[in-house]
C-alpha positions in Angstrom: 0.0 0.0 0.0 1.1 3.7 -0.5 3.2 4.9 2.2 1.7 8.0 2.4 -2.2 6.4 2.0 -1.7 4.3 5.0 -0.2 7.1 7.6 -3.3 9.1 6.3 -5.5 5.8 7.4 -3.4 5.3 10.7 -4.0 8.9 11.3 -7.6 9.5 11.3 -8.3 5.9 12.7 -6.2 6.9 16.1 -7.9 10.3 15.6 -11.1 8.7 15.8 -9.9 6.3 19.3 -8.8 9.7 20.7 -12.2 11.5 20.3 -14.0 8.2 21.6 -11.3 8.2 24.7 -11.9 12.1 25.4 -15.7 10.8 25.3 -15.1 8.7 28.0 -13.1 10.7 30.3 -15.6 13.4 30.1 -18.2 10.8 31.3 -16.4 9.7 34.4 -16.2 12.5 35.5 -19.9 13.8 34.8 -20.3 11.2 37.2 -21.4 12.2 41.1 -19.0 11.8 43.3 -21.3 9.0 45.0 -21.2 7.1 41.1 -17.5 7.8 40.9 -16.7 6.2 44.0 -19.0 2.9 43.6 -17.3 2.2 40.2 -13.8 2.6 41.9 -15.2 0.4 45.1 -16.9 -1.7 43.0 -13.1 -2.1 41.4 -11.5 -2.5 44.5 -13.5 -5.5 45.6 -13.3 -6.9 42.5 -9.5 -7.4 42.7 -9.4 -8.0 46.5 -11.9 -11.1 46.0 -9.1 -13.1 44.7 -7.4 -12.7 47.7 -7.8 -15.7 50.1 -6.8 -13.7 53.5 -9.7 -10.8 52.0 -12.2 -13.3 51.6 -12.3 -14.8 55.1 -12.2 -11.2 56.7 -15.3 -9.8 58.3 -17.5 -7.6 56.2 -16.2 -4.9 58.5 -12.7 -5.5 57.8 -13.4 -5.8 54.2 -15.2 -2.7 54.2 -11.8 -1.2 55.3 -9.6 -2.8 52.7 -11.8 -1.1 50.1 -11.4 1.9 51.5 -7.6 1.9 51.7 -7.1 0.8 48.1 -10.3 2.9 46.8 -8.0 6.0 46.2 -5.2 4.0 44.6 -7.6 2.6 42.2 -8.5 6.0 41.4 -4.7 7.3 40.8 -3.8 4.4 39.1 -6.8 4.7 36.3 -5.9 8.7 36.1 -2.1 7.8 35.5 -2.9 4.6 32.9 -5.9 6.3 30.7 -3.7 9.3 30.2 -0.8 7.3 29.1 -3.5 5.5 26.6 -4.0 9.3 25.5 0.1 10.0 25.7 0.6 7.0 23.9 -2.3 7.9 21.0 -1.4 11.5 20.5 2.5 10.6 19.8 1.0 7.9 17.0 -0.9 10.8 15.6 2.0 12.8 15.6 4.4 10.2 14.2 2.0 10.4 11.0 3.2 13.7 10.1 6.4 13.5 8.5 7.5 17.3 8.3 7.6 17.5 12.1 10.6 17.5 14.2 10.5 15.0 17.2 10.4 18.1 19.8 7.2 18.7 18.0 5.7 15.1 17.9 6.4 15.0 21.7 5.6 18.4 22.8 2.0 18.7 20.8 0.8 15.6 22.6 1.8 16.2 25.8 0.6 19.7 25.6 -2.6 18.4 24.0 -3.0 16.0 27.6 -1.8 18.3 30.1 -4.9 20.8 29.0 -7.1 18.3 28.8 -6.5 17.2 32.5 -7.1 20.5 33.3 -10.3 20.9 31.6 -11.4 17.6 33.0 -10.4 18.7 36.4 -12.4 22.6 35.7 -15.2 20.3 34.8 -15.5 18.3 38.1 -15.6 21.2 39.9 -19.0 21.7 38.2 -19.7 17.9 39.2 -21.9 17.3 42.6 -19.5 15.9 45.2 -16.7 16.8 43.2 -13.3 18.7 42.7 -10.5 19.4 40.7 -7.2 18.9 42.1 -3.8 20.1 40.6 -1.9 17.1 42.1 -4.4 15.0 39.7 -3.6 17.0 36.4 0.2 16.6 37.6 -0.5 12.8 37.8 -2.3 12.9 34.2 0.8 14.4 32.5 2.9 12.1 34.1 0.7 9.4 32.7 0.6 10.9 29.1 4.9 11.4 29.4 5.5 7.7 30.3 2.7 6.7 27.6 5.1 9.2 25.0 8.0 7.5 26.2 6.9 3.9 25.4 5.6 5.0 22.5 8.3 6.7 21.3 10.8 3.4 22.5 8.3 0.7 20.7 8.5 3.0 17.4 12.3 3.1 17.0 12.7 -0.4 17.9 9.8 -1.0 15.2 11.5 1.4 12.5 15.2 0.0 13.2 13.6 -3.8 12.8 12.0 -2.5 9.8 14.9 -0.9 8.5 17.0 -3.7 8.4 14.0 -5.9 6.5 14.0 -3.2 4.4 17.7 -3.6 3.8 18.1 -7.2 3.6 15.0 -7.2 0.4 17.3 -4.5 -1.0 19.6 -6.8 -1.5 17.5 -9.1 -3.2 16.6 -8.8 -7.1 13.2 -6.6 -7.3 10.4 -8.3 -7.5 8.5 -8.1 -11.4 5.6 -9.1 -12.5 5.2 -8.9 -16.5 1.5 -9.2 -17.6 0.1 -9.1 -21.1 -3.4 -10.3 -22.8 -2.9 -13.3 -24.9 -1.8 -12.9 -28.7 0.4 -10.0 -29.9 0.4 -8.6 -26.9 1.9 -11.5 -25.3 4.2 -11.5 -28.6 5.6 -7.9 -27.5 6.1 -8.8 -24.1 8.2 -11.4 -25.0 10.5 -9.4 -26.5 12.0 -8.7 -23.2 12.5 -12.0 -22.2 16.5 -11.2 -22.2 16.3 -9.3 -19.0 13.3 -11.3 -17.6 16.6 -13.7 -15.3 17.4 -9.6 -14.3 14.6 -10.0 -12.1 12.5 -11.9 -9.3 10.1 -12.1 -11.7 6.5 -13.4 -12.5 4.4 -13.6 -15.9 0.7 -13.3 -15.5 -1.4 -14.0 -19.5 -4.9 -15.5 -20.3 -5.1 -19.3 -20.4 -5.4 -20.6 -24.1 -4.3 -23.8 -25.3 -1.2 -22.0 -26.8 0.0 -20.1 -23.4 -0.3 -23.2 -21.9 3.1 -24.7 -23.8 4.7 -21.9 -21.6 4.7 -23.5 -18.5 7.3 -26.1 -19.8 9.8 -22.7 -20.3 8.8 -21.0 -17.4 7.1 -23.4 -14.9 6.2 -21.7 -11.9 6.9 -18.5 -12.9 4.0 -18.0 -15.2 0.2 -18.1 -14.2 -3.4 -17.7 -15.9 -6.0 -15.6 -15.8 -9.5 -16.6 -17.7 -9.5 -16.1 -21.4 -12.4 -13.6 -22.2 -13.1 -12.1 -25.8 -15.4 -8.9 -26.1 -17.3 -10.9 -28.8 -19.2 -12.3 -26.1 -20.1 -9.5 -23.7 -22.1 -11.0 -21.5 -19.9 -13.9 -20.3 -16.8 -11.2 -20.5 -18.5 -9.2 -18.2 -18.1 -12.0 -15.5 -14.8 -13.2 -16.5 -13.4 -9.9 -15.8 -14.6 -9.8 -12.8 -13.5 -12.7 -12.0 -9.9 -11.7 -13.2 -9.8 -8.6 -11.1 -10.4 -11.1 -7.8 -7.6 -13.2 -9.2 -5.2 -10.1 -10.2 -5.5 -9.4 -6.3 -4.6 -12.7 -5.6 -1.6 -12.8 -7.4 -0.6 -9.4 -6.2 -0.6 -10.2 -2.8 0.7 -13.6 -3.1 3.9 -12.2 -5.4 3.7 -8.7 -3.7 5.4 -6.9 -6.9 7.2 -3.9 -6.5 6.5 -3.0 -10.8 4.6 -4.3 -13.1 5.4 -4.0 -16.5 2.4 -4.5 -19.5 2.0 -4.3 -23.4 -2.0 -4.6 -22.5 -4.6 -5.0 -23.2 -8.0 -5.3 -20.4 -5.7 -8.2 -18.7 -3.6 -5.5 -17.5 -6.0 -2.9 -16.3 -7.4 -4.2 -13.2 -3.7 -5.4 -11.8 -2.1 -2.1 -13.3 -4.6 -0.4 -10.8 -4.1 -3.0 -7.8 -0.6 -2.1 -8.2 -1.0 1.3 -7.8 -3.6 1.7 -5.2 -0.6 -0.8 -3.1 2.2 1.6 -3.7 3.8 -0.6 -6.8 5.2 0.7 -10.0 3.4 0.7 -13.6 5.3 0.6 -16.3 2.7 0.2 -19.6 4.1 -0.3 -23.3 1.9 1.0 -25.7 1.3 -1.5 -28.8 3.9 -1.4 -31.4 0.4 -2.2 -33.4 -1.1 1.8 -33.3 1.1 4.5 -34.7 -1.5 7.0 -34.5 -4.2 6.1 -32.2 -4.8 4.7 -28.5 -6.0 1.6 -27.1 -8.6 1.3 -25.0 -6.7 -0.3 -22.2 -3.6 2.6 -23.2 -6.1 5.3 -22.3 -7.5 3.8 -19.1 -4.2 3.1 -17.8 -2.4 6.1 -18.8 -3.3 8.7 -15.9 -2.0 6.1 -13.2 1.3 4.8 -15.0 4.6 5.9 -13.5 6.3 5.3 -17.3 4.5 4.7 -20.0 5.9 3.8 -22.8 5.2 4.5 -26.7 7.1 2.8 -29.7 6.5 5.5 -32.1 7.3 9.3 -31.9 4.1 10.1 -33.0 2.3 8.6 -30.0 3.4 11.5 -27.9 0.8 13.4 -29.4 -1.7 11.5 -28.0 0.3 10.6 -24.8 1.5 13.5 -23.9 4.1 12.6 -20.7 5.1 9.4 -22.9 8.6 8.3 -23.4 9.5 6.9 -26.4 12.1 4.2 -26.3 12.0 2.6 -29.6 10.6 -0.7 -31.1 10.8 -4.0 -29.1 11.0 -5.6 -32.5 
């Protein structure tokens, strides 16, 4: 996927868990102080019940354990939702690459410390409640140790990512060639010298002729259904069915280009390819020196190079490079 789609998706997803979270700190404490303190009682019990020595004390005694871990309860979900904020804020942040990290850590935990303090301005509006500064110090503190794990688990993520990063480089890049059956297949071909250049994989329509490939190129070649136009009814569904299976073999070969002569084959995994972040590389038909295919056209806006094999293609394609025949 693009790099630059998927921060945008990250973004507005933690965006969204930050607006529910606010949500839900505002409605604690909307809560009476008489709510507030059954939920944290209610908590208290809760964990003191699987405690064998708490379970045979007298309701009396019982009654006092609550109370002395009742206001620990209550500190220790301030300090841990706020680091769930900390911790958010800085992912939010990380998605903007232009900003230094004093900003990505500074704009969250500025965002937190004045959101305690609203929160605490707020219970003072609350029946049998109060703000407290100590509490909006204990908040921050939450959001800086959230920042700070954040900010730890992201570097170790980014230098484990790096080095994967580094190790593919050294790999051959991954190809996948793809062309319609017939002369299109014909041109493709043509390139077949620098096909060993590559991790590569060729994608056509299964005919009775493409078949006698796999012998040549085994593994490395795969099908898609033969449709013709002729027949637009049944086309229809094949080419459906070939955009499910285009997916498939992107994400089973996970190209990083793919390079096409055409024809409708091509379009549906030219635009997998780009929606995934992958390079398109389209070679116009050595077959039109003056006009454009239909497939040409459609793929045209999204290609990174496309290619024409006559000079007088550029008037039609505009941003075309010309590179000469394949014949």
């Amino acid at each position: 996927m693009n790099k630059e789609i998927l921060k945008h998706i990250i973004r507005y997803i933690l965006m969204i868990i930050v607006i529910i979270l606010c949500a839900e700190i505002f409605g604690f404490s909307n809560d009476t102080g008489k709510v507030s303190s059954g939920k944290s009682r209610y908590v208290a019990r809760f964990l003191l019940n699987f405690s064998k020595e708490y379970r045979e004390m007298s309701e009396e005694a019982k009654e006092l354990s609550v109370d002395k871990l009742e206001p620990i309860i209550r500190k220790v979900a301030h300090f841990c939702i706020y680091g769930l904020l900390g911790s958010l804020t800085f992912g939010i942040a990380l998605t903007f690459k232009n900003w230094s990290v004093k900003k990505r850590i500074l704009i969250p935990l500025i965002y937190c410390f004045l959101y305690a303090s609203s929160d605490e301005i707020h219970q003072l509006f609350v029946s049998e409640r109060s703000g407290k500064i100590a509490d909006v110090l204990l908040d921050t503190s939450g959001a800086i140790l959230g920042i700070v794990v954040t900010l730890l688990l992201s570097n170790i993520i980014l230098a484990i990512y790096n080095k994967f990063k580094k190790e593919k480089k050294a790999k051959k890049k991954s190809v996948l060639f793809i062309a319609s059956t017939g002369g299109h297949l014909d041109e493709l071909f043509q390139l077949k010298s620098i096909f060993k250049d590559y991790d590569y994989q060729i994608v056509t329509e299964k005919t009775k002729v493409d078949e006698s490939f796999k012998k040549t190129y085994k593994e490395r070649i795969h099908f898609l259904i033969y449709g013709t136009k002729k027949y637009p009814f049944t086309y229809i569904f094949k080419f459906l069915a070939n955009c499910f299976i285009s997916l498939f073999y992107f994400f089973r070969y996970q190209p990083e280009v793919i390079v096409t002569t055409g024809t409708h084959t091509a379009v549906p995994m030219c635009y997998i390819a780009r929606i995934f972040g992958s390079k398109v590389i389209y070679i116009e038909t050595f077959a039109n020196r003056t006009t454009a295919t239909v497939a040409g056209r459609i793929i045209y806006p999204i290609a990174n190079t496309f290619v024409v094999q006559w000079e007088e293609m550029k008037e039609i394609y505009p941003k075309a490079v010309c590179w000469g025949w394949l014949y």
